[in-house]
NULO-248457 format. One record per residue (C-alpha): chain; x, y, z. Coordinates in nm, 3 decimals, decimal comma. Example, Ala and Ser with C-alpha at 12.3 -4.5 7.8 and 13.67 -1.06 7.14 Angstrom:
REM residues 2
{atom A; {1,230; -0,450; 0,780}} {atom A; {1,367; -0,106; 0,714}} 
***
This chain:
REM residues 435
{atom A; {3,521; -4,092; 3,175}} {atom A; {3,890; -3,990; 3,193}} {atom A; {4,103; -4,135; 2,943}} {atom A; {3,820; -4,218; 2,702}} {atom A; {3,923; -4,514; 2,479}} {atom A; {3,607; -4,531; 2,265}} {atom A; {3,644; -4,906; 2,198}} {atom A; {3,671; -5,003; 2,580}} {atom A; {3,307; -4,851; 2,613}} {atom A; {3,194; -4,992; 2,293}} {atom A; {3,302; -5,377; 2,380}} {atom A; {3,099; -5,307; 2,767}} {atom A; {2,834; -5,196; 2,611}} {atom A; {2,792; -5,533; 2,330}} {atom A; {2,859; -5,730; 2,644}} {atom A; {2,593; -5,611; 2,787}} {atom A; {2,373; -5,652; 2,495}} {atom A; {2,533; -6,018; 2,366}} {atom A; {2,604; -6,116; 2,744}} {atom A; {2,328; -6,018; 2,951}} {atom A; {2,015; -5,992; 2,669}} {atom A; {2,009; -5,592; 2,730}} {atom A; {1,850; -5,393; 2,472}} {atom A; {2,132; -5,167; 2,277}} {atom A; {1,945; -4,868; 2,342}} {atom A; {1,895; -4,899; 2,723}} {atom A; {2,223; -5,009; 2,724}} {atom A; {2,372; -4,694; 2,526}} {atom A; {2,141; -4,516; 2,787}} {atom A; {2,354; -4,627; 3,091}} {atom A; {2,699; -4,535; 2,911}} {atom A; {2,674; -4,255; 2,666}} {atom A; {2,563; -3,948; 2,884}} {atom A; {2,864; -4,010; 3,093}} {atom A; {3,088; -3,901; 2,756}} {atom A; {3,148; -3,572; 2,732}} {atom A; {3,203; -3,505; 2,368}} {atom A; {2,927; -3,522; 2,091}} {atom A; {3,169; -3,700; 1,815}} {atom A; {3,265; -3,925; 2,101}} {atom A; {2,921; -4,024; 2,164}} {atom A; {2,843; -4,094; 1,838}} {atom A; {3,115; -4,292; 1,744}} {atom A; {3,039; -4,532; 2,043}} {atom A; {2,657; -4,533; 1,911}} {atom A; {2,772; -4,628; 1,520}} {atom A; {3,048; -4,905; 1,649}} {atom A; {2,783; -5,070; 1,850}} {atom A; {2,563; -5,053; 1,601}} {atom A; {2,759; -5,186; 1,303}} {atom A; {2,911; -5,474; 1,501}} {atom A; {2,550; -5,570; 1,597}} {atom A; {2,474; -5,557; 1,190}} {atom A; {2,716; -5,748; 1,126}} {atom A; {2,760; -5,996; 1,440}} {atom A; {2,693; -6,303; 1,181}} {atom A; {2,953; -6,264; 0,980}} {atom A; {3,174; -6,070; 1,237}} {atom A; {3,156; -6,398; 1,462}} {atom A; {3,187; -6,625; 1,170}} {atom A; {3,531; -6,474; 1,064}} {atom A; {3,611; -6,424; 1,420}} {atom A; {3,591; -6,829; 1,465}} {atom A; {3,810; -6,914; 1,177}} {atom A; {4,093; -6,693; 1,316}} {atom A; {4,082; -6,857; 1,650}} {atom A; {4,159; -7,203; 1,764}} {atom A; {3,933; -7,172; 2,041}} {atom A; {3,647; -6,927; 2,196}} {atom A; {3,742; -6,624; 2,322}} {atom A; {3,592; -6,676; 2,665}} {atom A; {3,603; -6,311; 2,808}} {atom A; {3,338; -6,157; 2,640}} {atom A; {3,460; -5,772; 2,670}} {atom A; {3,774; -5,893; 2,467}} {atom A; {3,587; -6,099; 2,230}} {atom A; {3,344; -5,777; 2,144}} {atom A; {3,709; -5,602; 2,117}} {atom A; {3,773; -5,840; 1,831}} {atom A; {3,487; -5,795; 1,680}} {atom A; {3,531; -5,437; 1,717}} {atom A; {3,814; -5,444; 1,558}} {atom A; {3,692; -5,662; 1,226}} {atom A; {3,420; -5,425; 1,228}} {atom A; {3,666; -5,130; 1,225}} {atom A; {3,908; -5,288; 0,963}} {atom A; {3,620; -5,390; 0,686}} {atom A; {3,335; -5,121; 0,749}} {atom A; {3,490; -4,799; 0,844}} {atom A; {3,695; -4,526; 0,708}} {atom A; {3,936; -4,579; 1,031}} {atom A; {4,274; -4,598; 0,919}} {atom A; {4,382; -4,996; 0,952}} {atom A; {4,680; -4,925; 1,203}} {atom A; {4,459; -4,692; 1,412}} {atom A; {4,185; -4,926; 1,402}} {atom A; {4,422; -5,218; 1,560}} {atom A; {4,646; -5,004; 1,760}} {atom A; {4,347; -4,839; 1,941}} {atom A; {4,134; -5,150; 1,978}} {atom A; {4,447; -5,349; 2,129}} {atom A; {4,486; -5,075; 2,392}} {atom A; {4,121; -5,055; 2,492}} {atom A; {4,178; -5,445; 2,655}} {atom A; {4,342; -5,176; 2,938}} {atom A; {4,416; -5,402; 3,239}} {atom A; {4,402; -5,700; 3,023}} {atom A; {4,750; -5,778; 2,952}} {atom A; {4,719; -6,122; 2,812}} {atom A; {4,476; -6,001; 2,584}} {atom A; {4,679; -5,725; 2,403}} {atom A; {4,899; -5,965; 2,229}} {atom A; {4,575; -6,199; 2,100}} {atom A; {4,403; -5,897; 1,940}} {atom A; {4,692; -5,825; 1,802}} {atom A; {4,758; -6,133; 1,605}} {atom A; {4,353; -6,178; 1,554}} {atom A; {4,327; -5,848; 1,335}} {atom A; {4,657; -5,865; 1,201}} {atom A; {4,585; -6,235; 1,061}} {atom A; {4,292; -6,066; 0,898}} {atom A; {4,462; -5,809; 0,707}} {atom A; {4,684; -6,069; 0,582}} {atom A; {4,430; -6,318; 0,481}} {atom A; {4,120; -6,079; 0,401}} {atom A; {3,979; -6,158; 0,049}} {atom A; {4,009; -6,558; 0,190}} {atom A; {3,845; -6,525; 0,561}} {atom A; {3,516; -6,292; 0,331}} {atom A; {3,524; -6,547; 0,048}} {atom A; {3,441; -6,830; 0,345}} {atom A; {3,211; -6,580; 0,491}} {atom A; {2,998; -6,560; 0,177}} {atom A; {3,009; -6,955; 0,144}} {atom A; {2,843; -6,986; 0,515}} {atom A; {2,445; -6,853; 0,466}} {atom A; {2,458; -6,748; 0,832}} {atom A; {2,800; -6,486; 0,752}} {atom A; {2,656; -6,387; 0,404}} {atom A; {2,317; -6,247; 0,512}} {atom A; {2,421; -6,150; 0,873}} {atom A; {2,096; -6,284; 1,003}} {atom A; {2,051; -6,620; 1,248}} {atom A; {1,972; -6,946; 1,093}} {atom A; {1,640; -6,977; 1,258}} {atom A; {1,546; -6,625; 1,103}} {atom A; {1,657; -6,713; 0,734}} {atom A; {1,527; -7,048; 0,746}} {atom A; {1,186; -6,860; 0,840}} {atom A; {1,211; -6,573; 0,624}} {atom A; {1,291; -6,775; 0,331}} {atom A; {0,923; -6,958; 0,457}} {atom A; {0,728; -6,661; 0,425}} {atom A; {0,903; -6,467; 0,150}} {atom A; {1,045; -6,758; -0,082}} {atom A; {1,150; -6,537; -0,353}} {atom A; {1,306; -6,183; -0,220}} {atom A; {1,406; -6,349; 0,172}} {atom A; {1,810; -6,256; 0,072}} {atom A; {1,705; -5,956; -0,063}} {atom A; {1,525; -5,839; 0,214}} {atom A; {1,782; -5,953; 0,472}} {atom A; {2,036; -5,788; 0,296}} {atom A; {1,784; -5,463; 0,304}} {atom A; {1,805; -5,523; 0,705}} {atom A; {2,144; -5,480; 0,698}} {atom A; {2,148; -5,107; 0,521}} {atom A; {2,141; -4,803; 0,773}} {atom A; {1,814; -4,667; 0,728}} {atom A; {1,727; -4,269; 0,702}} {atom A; {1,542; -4,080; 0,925}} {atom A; {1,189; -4,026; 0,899}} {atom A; {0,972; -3,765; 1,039}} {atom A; {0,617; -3,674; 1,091}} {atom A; {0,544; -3,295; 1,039}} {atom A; {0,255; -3,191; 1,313}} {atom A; {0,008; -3,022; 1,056}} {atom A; {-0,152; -2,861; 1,359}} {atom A; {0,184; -2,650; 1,408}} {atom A; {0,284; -2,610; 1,031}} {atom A; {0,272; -2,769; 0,679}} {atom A; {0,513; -3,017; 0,501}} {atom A; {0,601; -2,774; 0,250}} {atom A; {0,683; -2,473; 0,533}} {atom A; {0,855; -2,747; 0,725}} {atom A; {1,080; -2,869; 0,476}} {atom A; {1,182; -2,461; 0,395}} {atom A; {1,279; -2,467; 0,729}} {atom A; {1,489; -2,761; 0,741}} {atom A; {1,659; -2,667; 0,417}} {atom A; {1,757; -2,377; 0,607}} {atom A; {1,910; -2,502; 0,882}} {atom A; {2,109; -2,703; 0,636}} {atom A; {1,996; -3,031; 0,634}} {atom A; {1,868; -3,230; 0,285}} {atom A; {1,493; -3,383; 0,295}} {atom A; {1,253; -3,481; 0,079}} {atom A; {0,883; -3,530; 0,137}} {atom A; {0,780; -3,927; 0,155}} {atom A; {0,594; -4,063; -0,187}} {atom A; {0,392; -4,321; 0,065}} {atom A; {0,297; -4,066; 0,330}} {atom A; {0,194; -3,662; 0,349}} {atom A; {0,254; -3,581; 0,688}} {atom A; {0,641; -3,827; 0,609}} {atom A; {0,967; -3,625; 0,582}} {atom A; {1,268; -3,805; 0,499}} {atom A; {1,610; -3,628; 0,599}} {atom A; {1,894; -3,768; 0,385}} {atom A; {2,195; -3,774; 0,666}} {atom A; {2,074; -3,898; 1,020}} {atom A; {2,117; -3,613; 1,278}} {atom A; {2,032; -3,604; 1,675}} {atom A; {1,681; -3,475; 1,730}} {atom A; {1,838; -3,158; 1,912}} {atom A; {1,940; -3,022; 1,515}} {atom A; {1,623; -3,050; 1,410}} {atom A; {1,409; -2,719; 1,426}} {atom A; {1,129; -2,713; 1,637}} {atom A; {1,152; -3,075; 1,753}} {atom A; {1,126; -2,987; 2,127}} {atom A; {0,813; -2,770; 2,077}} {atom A; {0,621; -3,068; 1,885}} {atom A; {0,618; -2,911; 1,552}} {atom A; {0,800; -3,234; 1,402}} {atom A; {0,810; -3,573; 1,579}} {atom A; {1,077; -3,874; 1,450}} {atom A; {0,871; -4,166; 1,326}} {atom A; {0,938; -4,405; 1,016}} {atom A; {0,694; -4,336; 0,731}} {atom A; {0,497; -4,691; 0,772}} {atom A; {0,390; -4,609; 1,115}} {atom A; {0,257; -4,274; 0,989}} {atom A; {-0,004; -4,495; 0,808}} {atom A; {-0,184; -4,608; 1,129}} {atom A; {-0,384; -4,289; 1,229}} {atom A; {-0,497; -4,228; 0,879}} {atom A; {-0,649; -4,566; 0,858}} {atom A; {-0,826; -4,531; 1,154}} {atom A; {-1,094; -4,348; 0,969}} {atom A; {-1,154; -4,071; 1,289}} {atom A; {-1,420; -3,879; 1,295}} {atom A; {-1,489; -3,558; 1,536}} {atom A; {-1,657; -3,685; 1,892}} {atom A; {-1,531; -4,083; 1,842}} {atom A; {-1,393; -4,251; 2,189}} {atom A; {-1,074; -4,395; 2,068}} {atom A; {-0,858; -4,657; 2,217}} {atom A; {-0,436; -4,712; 2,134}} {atom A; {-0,353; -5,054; 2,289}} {atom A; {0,047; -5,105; 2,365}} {atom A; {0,109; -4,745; 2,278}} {atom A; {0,428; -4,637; 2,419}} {atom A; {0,607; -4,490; 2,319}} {atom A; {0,334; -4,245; 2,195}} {atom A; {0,429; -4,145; 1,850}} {atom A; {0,087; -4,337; 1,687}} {atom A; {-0,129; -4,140; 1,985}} {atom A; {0,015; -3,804; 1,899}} {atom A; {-0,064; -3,848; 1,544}} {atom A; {-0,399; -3,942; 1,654}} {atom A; {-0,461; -3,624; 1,882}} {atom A; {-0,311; -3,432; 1,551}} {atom A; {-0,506; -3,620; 1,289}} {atom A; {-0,839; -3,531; 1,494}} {atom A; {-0,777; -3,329; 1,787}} {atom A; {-1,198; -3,339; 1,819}} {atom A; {-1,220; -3,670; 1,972}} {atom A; {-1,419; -3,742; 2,262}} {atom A; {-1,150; -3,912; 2,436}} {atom A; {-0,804; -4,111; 2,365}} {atom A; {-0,699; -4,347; 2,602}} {atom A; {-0,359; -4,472; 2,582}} {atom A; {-0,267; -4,780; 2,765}} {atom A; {0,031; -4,957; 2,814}} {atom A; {0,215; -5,226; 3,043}} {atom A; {0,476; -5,035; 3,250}} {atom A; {0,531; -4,720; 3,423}} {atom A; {0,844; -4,639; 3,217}} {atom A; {0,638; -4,684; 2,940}} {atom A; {0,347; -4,531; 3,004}} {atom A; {0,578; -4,234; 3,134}} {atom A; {0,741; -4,214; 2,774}} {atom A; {0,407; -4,174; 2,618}} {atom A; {0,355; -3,881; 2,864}} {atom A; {0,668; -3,751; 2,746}} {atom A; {0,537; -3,796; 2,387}} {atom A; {0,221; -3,598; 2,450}} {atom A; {0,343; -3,347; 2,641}} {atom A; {0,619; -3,218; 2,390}} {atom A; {0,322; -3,137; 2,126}} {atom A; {0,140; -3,013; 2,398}} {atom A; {-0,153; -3,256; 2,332}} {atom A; {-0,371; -3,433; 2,636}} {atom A; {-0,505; -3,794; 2,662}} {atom A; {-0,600; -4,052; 2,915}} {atom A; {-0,289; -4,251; 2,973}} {atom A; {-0,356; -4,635; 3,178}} {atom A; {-0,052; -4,847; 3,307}} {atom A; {-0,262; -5,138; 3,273}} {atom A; {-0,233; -5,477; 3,121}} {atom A; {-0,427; -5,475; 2,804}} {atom A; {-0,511; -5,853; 2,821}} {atom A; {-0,716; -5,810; 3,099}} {atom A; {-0,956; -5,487; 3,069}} {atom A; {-1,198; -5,571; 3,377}} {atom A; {-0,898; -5,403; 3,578}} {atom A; {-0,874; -5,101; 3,408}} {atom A; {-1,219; -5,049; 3,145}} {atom A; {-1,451; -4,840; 3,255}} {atom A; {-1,726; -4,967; 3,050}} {atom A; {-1,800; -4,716; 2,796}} {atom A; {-1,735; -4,855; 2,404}} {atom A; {-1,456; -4,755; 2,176}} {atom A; {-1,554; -4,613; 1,869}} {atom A; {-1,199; -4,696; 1,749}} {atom A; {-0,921; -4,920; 1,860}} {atom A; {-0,566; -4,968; 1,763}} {atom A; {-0,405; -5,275; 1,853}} {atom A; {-0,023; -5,200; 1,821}} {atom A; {0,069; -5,570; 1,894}} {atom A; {0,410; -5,626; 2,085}} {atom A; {0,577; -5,854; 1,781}} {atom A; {0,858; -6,010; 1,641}} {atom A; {1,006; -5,654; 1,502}} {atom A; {1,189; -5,847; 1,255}} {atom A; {1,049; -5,531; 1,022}} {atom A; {1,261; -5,227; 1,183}} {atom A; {1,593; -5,490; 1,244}} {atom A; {1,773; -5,206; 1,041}} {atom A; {1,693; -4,957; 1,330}} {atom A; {1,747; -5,177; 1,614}} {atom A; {2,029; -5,456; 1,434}} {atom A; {2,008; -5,639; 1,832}} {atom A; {1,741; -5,790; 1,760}} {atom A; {1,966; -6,027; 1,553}} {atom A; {2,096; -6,094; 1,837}} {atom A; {1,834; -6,053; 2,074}} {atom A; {1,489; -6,283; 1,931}} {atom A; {1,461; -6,635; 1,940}} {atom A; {1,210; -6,893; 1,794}} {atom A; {1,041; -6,930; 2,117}} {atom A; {0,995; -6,538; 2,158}} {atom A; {0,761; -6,552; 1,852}} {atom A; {0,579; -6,846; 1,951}} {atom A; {0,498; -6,613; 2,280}} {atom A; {0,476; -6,320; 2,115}} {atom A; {0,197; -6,465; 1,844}} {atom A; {-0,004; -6,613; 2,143}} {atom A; {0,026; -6,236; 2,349}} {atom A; {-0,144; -6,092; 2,049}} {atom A; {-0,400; -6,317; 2,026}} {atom A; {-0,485; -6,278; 2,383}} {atom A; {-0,500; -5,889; 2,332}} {atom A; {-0,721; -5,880; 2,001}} {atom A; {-0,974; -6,144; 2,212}} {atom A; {-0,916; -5,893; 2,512}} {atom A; {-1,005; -5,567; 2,317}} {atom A; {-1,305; -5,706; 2,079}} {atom A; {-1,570; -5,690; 2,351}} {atom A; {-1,452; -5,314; 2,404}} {atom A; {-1,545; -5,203; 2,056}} {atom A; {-1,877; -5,048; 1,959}} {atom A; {-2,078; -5,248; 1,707}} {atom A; {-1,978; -5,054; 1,343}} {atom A; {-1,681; -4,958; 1,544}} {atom A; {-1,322; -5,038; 1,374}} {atom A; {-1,071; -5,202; 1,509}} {atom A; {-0,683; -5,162; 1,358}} {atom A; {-0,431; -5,434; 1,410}} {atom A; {-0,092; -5,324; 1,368}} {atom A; {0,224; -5,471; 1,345}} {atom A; {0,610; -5,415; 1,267}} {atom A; {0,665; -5,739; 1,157}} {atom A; {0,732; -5,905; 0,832}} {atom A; {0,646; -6,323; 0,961}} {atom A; {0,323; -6,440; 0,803}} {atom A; {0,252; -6,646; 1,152}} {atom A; {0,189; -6,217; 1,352}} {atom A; {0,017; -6,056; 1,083}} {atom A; {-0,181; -6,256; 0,831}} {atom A; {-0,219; -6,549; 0,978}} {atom A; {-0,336; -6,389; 1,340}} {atom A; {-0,601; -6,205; 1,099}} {atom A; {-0,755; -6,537; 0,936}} {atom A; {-0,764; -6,676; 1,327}} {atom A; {-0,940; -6,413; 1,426}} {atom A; {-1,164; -6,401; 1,210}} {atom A; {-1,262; -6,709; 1,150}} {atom A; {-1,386; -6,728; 1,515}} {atom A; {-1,543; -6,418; 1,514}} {atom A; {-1,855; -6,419; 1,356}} {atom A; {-1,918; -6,062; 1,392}} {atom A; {-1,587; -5,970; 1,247}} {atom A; {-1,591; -5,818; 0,902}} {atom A; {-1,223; -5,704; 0,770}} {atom A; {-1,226; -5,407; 0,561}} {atom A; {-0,996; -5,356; 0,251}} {atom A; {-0,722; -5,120; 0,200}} {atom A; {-0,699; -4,952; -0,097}} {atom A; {-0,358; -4,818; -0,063}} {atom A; {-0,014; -4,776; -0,329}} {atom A; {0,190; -4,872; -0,069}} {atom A; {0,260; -5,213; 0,030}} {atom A; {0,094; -5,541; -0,084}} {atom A; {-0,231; -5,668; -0,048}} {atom A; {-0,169; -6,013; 0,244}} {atom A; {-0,452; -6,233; 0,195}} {atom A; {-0,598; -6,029; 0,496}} {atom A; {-0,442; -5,683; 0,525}} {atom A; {-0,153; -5,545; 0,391}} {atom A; {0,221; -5,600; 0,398}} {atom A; {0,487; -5,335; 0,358}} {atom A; {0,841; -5,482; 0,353}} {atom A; {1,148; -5,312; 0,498}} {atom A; {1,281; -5,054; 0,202}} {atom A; {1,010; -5,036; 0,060}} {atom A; {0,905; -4,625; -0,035}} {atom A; {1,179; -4,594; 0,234}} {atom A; {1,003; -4,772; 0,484}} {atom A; {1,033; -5,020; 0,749}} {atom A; {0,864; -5,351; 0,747}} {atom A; {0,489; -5,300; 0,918}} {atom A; {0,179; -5,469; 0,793}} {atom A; {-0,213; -5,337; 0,875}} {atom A; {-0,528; -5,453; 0,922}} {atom A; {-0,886; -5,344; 0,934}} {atom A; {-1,162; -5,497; 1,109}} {atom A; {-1,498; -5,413; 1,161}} {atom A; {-1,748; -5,480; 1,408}} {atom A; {-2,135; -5,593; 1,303}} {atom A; {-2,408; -5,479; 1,490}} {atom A; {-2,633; -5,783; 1,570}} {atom A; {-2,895; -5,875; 1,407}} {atom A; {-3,232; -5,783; 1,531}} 
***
């Protein structure tokens, strides 16, 4: 890319993502190796990122400077850009309009509306963020559907934990205790000069206090350390594995639950790891195959196990239901963007169909673990109480845990919570029948 202007690739890339419903990281995927320079790169990735934090608000101001839509949606991301530049960055203000006013390129007619957008801004800041913060939508940065929701389920903390959503969140890791130990680990990382401090909520959990790309960290590309957020680090200890069990990970790309697995209790039987799509399933390869650990891998539709089951019982199964997400929004802020009302109502019937579709493949005193990233009653506790209501040989078993809180089935953990993201667990256990 000759002539980078950082903001011109920025505003193609939100297009994509606001425009055409791509996910930001597949869509950084498609533009950021073709940048040459590491600062570049990241300064793309953290523009994209903090306009899709703050695309509530961002559009809300946005619409009060304008007397009509912006119609051309690379020079309407430009504008919001720009606002993003001018209230959440150390950019200097006149570099920060100057640069974003030249990235509309070709787009002559443009220049001069930029122009006057941002610069009406500066002028009439503290009035445009004082009608921001009288607008719900602006003030929490979250849509309407997803407040009204949230404010459902979580009556009492829903603006607390939307404004949590909004926070950049650190960077977790899980230490492979195969390779090394925590304590060893963390030497090491201190050395290389980066601050982290062992999780409270998990012991294999490493939290590094400035993000930085996975190539900086030591011994990421031989499997010694894998990046994962503390609350998913809870799902292989609560599997209860024993040496010898047949387990089974259902939606497991991309593979950072099954490699904890394989680490937990490399003297399993078998772990078969099954997943939709071949890009998927190829990322779980990826996964295994940087810790140098083996499983069965299955592209395979996990609602529909006659195509792909071989008939032997699972001693253990994780159910890593595809979900709302609306607990990691802080990692992946498009989702603000992204989810609508109907995509739960899908989503909530998909999980259903997999829990009825993996039941039958469980052993009797076999345990099944239903896992989600969500923080909406309607995925987690709710789907439970369905469940097992109309399962009469369901049993769910407790967790005892300090983390989280006890859901009238299963467990909750809500985003910032020890440092974690929004995930909730639970336990299920199969009877054997009665003789």
């Amino acid at each position: 890319m000759a002539h980078l202007n950082s903001r011109s690739v920025a505003a193609s890339i939100l297009a994509q993502v606001v425009g055409e419903g791509k996910i930001l990281t597949q869509a950084l995927e498609s533009f950021l190796p073709k940048i040459p320079h590491e600062n570049d790169r990241a300064f793309v990735q953290a523009l994209c990122y903090g306009v899709l934090r703050w695309y509530w608000r961002l559009d809300h101001i946005l619409t009060a400077l304008t007397r009509k839509p912006i119609k051309d949606l690379e020079v309407r991301m430009l504008a919001l850009l720009g606002l993003y530049q001018l209230n959440y960055t150390r950019v200097k203000p006149h570099a920060a309009v100057a640069e974003t006013v030249a990235a509309a390129g070709p787009r002559g007619w443009a220049k001069p509306l930029l122009n006057g957008v941002l610069r009406s801004y500066q002028r009439e800041q503290i009035r445009l963020e004082a009608r921001a913060e009288a607008s719900e939508v602006a003030a929490l940065a979250h849509p309407l559907w997803l407040i009204d929701w949230m404010r459902q389920d979580w009556p009492a903390r829903y603006a607390e934990l939307l404004n949590r959503n909004n926070e950049a969140p650190p960077l977790a890791l899980r230490v492979n205790r195969r390779r090394t130990t925590r304590e060893a680990y963390l030497a090491r990382i201190e050395a290389a000069g980066l601050k982290a401090r062992p999780s409270e909520a998990c012991d294999t959990a490493i939290i590094v206090e400035t993000p930085v790309p996975v190539e900086r960290l030591p011994g990421f590309a031989e499997g010694v350390v894998s990046v994962q957020d503390t609350a998913a680090q809870l799902a292989a200890p609560l599997l209860n594995l024993s040496v010898g069990q047949r387990v089974l990970d259902v939606c497991a790309a991309p593979g950072g639950k099954a490699a904890h697995i394989l680490e937990d209790c490399p003297e399993l039987r078998e772990l078969v790891a099954v997943d939709i799509a071949p890009e998927r399933t190829a990322k779980i390869q990826a996964n295994l195959a940087r810790a140098a650990l083996q499983a069965t891998v299955l592209t395979a539709d996990a609602t529909r196990p006659e195509t792909w089951w071989d008939g032997h019982g699972f001693d253990r199964i994780l159910v890593d239901a595809p979900c709302s997400a609306t607990g990691v929004i802080r990692r992946h802020p498009d989702i603000k963007v992204l989810r609508h009302p109907s995509d739960v109502v899908e989503l909530t019937d998909l999980q259903r169909r997999i829990l009825e579709a993996a039941w039958p493949l469980l052993v009797p005193g076999g345990q099944l673990l239903y896992v989600t990233c969500s923080v909406l009653r309607r995925e987690n506790e709710a789907q439970i109480d369905e469940f097992l209501k109309s399962h009469g040989d369901a049993r769910e078993l407790p967790i005892e845990a300090d983390w989280g809180t006890a859901a009238n089935h299963g467990r909750q953990i809500l985003m910032g919570d020890k440092d974690m993201d929004g995930f909730y667990y639970a336990r299920v256990e199969k009877l054997s029948p009665c003789i």
